[in-house]
N, C-alpha and C positions, 0 to 999 in steps of 0.2 A: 504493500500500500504506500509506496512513494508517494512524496508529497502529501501525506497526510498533514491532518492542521496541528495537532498534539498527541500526546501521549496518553491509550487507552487510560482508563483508570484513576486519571489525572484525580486531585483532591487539593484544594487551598492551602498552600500552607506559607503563605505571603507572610504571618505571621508565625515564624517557626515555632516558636516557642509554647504557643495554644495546642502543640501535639503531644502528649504523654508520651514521652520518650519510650517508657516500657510496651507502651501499643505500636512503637514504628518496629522495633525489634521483634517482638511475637509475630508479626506480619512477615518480616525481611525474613527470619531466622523458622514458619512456618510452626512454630508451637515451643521450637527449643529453648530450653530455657535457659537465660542471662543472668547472672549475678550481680555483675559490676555497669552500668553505664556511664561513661564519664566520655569529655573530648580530648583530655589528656590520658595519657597512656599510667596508670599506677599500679604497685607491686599486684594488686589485687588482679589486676586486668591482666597483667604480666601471666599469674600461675593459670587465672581464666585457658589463657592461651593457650597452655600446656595440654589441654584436652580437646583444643579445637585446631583444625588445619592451617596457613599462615592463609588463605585464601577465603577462609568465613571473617578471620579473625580484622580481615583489611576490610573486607567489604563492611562486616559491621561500622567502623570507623567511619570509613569514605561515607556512606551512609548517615550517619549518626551526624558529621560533619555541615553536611550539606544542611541537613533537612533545620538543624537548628544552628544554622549560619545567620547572623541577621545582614547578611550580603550573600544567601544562597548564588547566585549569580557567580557572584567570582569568584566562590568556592567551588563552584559545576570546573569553570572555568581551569581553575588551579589546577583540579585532577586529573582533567582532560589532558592537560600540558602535559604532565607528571606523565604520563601515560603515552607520549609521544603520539597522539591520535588529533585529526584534522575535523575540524567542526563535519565537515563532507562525509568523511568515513563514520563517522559515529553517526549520524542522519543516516546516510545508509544503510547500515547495520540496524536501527532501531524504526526502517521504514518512515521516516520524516523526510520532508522539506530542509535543507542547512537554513533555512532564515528563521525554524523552528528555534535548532538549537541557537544558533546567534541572539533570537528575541532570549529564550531562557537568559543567558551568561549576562546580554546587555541589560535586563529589567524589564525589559519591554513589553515584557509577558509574564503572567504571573509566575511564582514560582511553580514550581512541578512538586506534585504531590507523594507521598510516601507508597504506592504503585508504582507511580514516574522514574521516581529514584531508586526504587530495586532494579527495575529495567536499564536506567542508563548505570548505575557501578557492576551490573551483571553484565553487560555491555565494554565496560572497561579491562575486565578481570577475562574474558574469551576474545575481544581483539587481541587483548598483548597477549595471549596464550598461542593467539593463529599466526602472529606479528610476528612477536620477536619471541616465541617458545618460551612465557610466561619468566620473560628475566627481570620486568618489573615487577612483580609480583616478590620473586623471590628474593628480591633488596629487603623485603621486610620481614625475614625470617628470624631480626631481632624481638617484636612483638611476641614469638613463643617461647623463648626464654628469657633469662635474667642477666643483667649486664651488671657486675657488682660496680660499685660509685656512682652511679645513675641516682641523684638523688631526687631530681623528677624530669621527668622530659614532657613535653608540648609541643602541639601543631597548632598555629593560628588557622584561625578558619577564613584567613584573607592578608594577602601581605602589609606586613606592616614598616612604615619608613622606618630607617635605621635611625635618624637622628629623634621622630620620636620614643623609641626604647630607650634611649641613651639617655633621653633628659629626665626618663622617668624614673628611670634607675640611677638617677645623680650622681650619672656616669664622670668621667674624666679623661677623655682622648690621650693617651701620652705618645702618641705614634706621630708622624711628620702632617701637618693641617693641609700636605698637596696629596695626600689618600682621601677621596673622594668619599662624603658618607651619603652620597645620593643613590643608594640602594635602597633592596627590601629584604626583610626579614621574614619568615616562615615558618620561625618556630622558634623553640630552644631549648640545650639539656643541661642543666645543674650538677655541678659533677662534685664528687669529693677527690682530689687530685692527691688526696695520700692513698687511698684503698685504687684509684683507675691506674696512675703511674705503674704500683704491684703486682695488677690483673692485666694492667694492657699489653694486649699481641695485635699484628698484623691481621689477624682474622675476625677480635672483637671488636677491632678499631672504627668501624663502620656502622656497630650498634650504637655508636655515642649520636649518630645523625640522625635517628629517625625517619620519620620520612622525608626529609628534603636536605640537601648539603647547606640550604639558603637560609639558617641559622645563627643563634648567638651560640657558643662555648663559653660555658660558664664556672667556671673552675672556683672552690675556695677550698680550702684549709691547704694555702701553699705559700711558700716564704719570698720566692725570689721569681718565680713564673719561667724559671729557666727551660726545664723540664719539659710543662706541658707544648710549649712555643719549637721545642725540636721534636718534640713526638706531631706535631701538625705540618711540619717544616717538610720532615723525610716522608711524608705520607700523599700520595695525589690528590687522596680526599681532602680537598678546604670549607672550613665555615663561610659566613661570609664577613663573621667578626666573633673577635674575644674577648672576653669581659674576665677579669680578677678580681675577685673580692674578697678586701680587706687583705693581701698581702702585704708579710713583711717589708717588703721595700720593693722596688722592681728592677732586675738585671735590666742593666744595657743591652744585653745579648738579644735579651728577648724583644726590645722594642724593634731591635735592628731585623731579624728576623722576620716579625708581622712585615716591617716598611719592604723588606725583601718581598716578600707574598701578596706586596699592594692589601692589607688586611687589615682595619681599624684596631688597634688593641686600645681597652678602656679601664679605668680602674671604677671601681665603687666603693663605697664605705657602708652600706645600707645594713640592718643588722637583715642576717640571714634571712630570716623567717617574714620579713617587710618584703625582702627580693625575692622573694619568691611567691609570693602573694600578689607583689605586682609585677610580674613579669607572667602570671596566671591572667590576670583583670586584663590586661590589654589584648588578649584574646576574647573579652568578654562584651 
């Protein structure tokens, strides 16, 4: 049915937040039953995982995401990207019009309702399987285990500018003011950099991202930032910026380093439990 006008089964949810999150799950997930629902990823949701495939465990998410985005839109938008997939192909594949999907992503059209959005992350999850032999998918085979020093990680549900995080987190730039902070940000993970330094390898090193590389690194209980700034250095994987908080002093090393990697590094002084609360809120 090309060129169809929308998505069978459509349902309002312009206001995402008027959905019982526990009814969009029993729906997506067919009766099974959910423990934890949250948009951030935590230890709960972690062992959750442990019993479910990394492929229910993403969709749940992608799903969960979207529907109580209050920018549905550029959230559709986000994972579509993520997902290496073209407004066309995805209309395709879901029998629409591409000016379907374009109205969804621009606002133009209401949002898409919790049918809608099983269809399109069901959509997401067998393109990249016919794509590219489900290798996005399998980035996020950190959601079924535990990644020790992860003190919490997060996915905003629409990018956020770099220099608003910064201000909000009464950050402090000490890197060269010719590193551009006209980026976005996408999420971010909390780390304890005494327990990650002693756990980290080459093949955990990718759970610290989450789902996007286009993140803060956030490291605290560290003295000099030496450390984490060569474990980011020798690694392809980049954030898109690192935050220390409350370090003993900061190496040279390590500034020179970020200015190497074109990479904002910031200090903060914020007591833990503030920064992480508001580095939660600005996703909210």
């Amino acid at each position: 049915m090309q060129g169809s006008s929308s998505l069978n089964g459509s349902l309002n949810l312009t206001q995402g937040h008027n959905c019982p999150f526990l009814l969009l799950f029993l729906i997506f997930f067919q009766g099974k039953p959910i423990n934890r629902l949250s948009i951030y990823i935590s230890t709960d949701e972690v062992n959750l995982g442990k019993n479910m495939g990394v492929k229910e465990v993403l969709a749940e998410k992608i799903a969960g995401e979207i529907t109580l985005s209050p920018k549905p839109g550029e959230t559709l938008r986000k994972w579509r990207t993520t997902f290496n997939i073209a407004q066309a192909e995805l209309a395709s594949y879901l029998g629409l019009a591409q000016s379907v999907i374009s109205d969804y992503e621009s606002g133009r059209r209401k949002s898409p309702g919790i049918h809608s959005v099983k269809k399109i992350v069901h959509a997401f999850l067998a393109i990249d399987e016919k794509k590219h032999g489900g290798t996005i998918i399998q980035q996020y085979q950190f959601m079924v285990k535990t990644q020790d020093g992860i003190i919490d990680i997060m996915e905003y549900p629409y990018a956020i500018p770099m220099e608003t995080l910064i201000k909000e987190i009464q950050g402090r730039v000490v890197t060269s003011p010719s590193i551009s902070l006209d980026r976005s940000v996408k999420g971010f993970t909390l780390i304890d950099g005494i327990e990650t330094i002693k756990t980290l390898t080459a093949t955990n090193y990718p759970n610290l991202y989450g789902w996007s590389t286009e993140r803060a690194l956030i490291f605290t209980k560290i003295q000099y930032g030496r450390s984490p700034m060569i474990a980011i250095r020798i690694h392809p994987v980049k954030p898109s910026l690192v935050v220390y908080h409350q370090p003993g002093g900061v190496d040279p090393l390590a500034v020179q380093l970020a200015e190497r990697e074109n990479m904002p590094l910031v200090i903060t002084e914020m007591p833990l439990e503030d920064l992480r609360k508001k580095l939660i809120s600005l996703g909210k």
